[in-house]
VEXLUM-219113 format. One record per residue: residue number from 0; x, y, z of N, C-alpha, C, O in turn; residue in one letter. Coordinates in steps of 0.2 Angstrom, whole numbers, plus 5000, padded with zeros to 4 digits. Example, Ala and Ser with C-alpha at 12.3 -4.5 7.8 and 13.67 -1.06 7.14 Angstrom:
<torzas>
num | n_u | n_v | n_w | ca_u | ca_v | ca_w | c_u | c_v | c_w | o_u | o_v | o_w | residuo
0 | 5066 | 4972 | 5039 | 5062 | 4978 | 5039 | 5066 | 4984 | 5039 | 5071 | 4983 | 5042 | A
1 | 5064 | 4989 | 5035 | 5068 | 4995 | 5036 | 5064 | 5000 | 5039 | 5067 | 5006 | 5040 | S
</torzas>
This chain:
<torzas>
num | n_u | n_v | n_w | ca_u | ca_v | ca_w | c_u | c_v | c_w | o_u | o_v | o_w | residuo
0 | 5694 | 4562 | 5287 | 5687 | 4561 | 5287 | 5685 | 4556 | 5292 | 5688 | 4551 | 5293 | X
1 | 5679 | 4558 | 5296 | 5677 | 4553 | 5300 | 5671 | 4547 | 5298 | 5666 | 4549 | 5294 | X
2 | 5673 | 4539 | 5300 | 5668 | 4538 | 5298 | 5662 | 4539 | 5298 | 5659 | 4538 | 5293 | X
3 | 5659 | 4542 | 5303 | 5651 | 4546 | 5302 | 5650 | 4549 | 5294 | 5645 | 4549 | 5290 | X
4 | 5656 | 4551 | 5294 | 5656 | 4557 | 5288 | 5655 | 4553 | 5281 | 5650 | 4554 | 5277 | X
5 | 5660 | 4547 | 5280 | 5662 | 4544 | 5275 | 5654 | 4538 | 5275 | 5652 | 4537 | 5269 | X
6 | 5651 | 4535 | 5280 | 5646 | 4533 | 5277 | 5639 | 4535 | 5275 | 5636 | 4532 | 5271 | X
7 | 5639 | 4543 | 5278 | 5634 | 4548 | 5274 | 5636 | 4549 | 5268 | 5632 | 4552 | 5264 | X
8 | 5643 | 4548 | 5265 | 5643 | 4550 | 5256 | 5643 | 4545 | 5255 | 5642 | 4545 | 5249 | X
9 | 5643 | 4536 | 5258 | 5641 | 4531 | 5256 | 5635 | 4529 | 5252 | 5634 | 4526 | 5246 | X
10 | 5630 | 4532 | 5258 | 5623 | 4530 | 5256 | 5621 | 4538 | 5253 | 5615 | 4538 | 5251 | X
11 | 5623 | 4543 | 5252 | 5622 | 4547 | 5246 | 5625 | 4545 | 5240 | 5622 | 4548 | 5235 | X
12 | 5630 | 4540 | 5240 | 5634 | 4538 | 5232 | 5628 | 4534 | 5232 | 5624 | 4536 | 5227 | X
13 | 5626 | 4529 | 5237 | 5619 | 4523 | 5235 | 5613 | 4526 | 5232 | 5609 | 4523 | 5228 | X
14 | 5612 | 4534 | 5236 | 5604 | 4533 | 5232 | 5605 | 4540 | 5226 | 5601 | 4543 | 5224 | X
15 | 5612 | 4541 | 5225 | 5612 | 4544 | 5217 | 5615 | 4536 | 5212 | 5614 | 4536 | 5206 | X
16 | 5617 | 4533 | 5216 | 5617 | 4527 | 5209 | 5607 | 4524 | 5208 | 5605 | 4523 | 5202 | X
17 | 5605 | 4524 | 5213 | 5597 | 4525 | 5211 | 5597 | 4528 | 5206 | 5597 | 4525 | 5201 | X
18 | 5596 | 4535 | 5206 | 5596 | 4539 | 5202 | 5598 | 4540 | 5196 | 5595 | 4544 | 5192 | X
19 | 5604 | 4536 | 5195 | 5607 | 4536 | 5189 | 5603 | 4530 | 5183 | 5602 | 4532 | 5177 | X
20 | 5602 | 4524 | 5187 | 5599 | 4520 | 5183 | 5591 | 4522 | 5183 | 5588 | 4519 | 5178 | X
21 | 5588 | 4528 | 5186 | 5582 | 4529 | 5183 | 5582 | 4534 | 5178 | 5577 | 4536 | 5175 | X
22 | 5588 | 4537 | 5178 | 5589 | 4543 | 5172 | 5592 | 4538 | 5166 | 5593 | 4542 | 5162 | X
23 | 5594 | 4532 | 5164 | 5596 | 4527 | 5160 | 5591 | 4528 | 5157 | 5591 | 4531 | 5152 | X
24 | 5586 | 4525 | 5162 | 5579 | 4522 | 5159 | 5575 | 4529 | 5155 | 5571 | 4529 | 5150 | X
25 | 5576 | 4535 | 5159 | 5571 | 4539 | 5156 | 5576 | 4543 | 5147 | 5573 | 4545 | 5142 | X
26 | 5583 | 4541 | 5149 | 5588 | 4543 | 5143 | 5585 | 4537 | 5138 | 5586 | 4539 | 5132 | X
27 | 5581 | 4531 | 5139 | 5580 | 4529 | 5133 | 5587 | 4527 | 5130 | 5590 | 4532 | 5128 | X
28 | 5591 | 4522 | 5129 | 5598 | 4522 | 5126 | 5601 | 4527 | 5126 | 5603 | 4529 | 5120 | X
29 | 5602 | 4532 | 5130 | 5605 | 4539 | 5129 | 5604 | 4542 | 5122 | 5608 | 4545 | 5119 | X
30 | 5596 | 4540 | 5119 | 5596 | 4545 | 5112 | 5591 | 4550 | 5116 | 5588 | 4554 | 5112 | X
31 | 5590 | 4552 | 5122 | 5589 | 4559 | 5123 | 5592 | 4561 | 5128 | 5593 | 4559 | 5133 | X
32 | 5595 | 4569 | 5124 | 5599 | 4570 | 5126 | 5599 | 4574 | 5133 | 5605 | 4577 | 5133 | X
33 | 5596 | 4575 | 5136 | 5593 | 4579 | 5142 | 5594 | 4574 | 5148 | 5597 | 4575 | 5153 | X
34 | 5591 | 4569 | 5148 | 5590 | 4564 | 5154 | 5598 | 4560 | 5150 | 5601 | 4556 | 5154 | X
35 | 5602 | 4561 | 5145 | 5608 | 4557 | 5144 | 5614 | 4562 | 5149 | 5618 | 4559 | 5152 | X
36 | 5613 | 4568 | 5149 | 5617 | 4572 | 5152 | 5616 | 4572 | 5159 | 5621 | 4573 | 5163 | X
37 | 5610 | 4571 | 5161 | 5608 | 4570 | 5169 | 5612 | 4564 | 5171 | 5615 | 4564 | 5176 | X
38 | 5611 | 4559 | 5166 | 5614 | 4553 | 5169 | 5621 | 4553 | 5168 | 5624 | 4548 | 5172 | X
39 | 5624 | 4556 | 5165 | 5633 | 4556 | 5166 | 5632 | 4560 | 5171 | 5634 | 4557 | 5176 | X
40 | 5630 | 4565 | 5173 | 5631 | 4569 | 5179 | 5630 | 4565 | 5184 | 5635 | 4566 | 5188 | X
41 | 5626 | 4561 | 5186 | 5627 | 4555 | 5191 | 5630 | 4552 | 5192 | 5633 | 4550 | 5197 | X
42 | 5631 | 4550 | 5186 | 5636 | 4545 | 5187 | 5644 | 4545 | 5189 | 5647 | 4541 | 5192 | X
43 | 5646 | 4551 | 5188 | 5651 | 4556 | 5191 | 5650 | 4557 | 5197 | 5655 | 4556 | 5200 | X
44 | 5646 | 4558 | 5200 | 5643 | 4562 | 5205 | 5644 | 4554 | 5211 | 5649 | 4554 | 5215 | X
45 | 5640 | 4549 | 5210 | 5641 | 4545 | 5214 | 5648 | 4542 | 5214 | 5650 | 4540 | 5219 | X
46 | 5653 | 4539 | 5208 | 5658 | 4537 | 5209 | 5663 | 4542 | 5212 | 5667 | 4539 | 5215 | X
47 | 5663 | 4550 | 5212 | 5667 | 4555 | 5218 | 5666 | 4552 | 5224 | 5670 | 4550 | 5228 | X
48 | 5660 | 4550 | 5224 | 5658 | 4549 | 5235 | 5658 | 4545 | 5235 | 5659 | 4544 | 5241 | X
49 | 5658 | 4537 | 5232 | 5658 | 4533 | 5234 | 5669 | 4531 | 5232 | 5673 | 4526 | 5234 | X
50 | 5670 | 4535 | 5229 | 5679 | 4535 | 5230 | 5682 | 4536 | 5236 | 5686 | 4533 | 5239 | X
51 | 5677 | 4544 | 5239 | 5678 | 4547 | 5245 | 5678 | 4543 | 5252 | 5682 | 4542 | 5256 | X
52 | 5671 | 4539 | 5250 | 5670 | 4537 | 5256 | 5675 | 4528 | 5257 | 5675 | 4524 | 5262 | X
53 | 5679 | 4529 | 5251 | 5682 | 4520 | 5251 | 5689 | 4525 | 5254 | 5694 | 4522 | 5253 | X
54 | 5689 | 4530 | 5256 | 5697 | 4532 | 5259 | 5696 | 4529 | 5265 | 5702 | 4527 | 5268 | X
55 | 5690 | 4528 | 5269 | 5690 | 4527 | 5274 | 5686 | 4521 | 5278 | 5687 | 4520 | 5284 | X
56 | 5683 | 4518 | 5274 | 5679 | 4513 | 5275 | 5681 | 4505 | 5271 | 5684 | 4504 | 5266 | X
57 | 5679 | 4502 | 5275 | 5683 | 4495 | 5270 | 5680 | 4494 | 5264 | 5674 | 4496 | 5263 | X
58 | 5683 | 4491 | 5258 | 5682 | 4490 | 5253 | 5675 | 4486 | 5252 | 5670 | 4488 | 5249 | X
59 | 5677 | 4478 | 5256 | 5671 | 4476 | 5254 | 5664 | 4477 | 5257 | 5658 | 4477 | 5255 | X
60 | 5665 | 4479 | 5261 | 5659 | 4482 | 5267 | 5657 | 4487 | 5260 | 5653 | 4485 | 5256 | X
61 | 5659 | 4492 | 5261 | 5656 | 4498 | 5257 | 5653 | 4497 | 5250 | 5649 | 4500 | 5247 | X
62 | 5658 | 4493 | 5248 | 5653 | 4491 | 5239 | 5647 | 4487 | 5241 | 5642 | 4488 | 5238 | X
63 | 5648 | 4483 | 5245 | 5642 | 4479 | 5246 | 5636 | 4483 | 5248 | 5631 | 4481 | 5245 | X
64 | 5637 | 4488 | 5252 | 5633 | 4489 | 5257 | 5630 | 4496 | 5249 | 5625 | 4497 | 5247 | X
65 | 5636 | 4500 | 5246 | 5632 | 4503 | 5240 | 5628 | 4501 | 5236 | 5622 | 4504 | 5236 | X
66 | 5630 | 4495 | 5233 | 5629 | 4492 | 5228 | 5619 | 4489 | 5232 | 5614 | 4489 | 5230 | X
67 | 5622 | 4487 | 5237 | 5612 | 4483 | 5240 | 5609 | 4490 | 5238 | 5605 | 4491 | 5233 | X
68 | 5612 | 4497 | 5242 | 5607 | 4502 | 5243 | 5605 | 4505 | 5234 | 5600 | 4507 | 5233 | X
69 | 5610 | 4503 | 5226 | 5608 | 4504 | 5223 | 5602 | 4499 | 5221 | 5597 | 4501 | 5219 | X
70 | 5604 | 4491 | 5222 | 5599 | 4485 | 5219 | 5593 | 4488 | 5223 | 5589 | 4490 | 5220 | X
71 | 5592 | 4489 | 5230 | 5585 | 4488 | 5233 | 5581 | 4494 | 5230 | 5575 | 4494 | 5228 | X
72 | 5586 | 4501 | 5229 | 5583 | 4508 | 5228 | 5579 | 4506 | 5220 | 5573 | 4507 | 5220 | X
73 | 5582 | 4503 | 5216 | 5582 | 4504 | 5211 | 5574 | 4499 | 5206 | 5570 | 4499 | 5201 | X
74 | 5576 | 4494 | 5213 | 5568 | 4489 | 5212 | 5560 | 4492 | 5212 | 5555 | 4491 | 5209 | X
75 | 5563 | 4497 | 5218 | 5558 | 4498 | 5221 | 5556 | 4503 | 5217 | 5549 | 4503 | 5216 | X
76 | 5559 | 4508 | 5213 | 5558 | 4515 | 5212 | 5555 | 4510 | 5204 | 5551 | 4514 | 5200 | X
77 | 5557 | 4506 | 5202 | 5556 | 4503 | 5196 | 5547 | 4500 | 5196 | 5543 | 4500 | 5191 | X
78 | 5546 | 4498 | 5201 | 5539 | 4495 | 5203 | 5535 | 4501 | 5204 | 5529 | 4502 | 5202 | X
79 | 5539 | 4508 | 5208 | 5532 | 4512 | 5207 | 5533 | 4518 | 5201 | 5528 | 4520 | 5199 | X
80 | 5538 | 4520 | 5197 | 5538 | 4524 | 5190 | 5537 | 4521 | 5186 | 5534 | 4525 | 5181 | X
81 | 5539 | 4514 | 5184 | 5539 | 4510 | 5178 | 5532 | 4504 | 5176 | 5528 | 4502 | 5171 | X
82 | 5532 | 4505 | 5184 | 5524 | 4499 | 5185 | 5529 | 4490 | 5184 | 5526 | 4484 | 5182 | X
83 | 5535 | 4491 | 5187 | 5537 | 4484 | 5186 | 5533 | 4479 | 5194 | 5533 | 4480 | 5200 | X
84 | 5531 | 4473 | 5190 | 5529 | 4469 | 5192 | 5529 | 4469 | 5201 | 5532 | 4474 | 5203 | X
85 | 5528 | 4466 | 5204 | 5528 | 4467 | 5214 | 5526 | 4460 | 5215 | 5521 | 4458 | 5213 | X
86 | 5531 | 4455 | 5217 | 5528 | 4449 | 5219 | 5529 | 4449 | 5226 | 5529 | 4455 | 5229 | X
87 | 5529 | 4444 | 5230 | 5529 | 4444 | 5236 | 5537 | 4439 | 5235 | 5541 | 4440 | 5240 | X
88 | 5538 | 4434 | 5230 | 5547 | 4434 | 5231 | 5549 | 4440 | 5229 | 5551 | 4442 | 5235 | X
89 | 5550 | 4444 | 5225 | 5553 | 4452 | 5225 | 5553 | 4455 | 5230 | 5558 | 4457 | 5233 | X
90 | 5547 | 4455 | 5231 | 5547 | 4459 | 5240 | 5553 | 4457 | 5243 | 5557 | 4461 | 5246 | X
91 | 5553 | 4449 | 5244 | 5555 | 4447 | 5251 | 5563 | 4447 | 5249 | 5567 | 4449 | 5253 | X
92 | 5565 | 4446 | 5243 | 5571 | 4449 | 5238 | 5575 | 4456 | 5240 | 5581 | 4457 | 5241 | X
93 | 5569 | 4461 | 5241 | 5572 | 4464 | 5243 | 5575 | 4468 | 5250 | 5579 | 4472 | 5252 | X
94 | 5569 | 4462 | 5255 | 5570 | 4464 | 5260 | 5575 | 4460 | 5265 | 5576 | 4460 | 5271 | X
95 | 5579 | 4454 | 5258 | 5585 | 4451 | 5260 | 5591 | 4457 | 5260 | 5595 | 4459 | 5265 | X
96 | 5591 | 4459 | 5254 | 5595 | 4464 | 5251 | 5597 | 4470 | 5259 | 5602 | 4470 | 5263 | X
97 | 5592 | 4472 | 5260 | 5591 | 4477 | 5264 | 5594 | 4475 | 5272 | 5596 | 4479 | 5277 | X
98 | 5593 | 4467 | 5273 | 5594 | 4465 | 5279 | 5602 | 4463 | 5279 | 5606 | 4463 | 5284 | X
99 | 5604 | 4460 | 5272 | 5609 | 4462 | 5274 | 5615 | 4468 | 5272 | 5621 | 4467 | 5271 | X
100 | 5612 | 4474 | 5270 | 5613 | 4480 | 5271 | 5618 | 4482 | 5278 | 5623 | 4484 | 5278 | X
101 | 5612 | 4482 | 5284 | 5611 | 4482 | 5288 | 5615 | 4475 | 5294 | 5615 | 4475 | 5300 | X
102 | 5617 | 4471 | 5291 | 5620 | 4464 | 5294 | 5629 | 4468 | 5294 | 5633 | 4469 | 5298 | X
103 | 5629 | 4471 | 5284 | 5636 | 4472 | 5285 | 5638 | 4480 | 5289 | 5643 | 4481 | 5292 | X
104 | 5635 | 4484 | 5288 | 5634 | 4489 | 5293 | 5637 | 4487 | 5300 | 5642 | 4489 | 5301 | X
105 | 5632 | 4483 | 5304 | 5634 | 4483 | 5310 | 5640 | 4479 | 5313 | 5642 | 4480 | 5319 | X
106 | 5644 | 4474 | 5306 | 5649 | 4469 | 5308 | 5653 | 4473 | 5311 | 5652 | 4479 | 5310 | X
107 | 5658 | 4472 | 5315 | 5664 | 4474 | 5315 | 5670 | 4476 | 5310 | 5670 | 4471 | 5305 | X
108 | 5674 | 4479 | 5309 | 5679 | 4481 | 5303 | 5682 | 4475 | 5303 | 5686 | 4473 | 5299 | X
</torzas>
């Protein structure tokens, strides 16, 4: 697999770990059982690609850089479905998160 390849199922495992923790939220403690199955389905789903893509990319780079794309996805999408609060530390919170997304991307292996 080439790296191009391996960072697109990267940042695909990142914005379905998004997704997983908004189907958390909508499973309500997994007592329903419809958004509880969505969320095992995700949760499978990003741990396959982001396995995939750790064949090929470094470990800590790649967790990192998942792990920001699910904090940043996950704030964000939480302030506009949920109505969680927006400050302008949050903001700036997140657009550390994001830069250094973006900082471990560009380093060198």
């Amino acid at each position: 697999m080439s790296q191009g390849i391996a960072w697109t199922l990267l940042v695909a495992a990142g914005l379905l770990d998004v997704a997983w923790a908004v189907s958390m939220k909508y499973a309500q403690g997994y007592s329903r059982l419809g958004w509880s199955l969505v969320s095992l389905l995700l949760l499978a789903a990003f741990v396959y690609l982001l396995g995939r893509a750790l064949a090929v990319l470094p470990v800590g780079t790649a967790y990192a850089v998942w792990t920001g794309i699910g904090a940043a996805g996950t704030a964000l999408l939480g302030i506009w479905l949920f109505g969680e609060s927006m400050s302008l530390w949050r903001f700036g919170g997140i657009l550390l998160v994001l830069a250094g997304i973006a900082l471990l991307k560009l380093a060198p292996a």
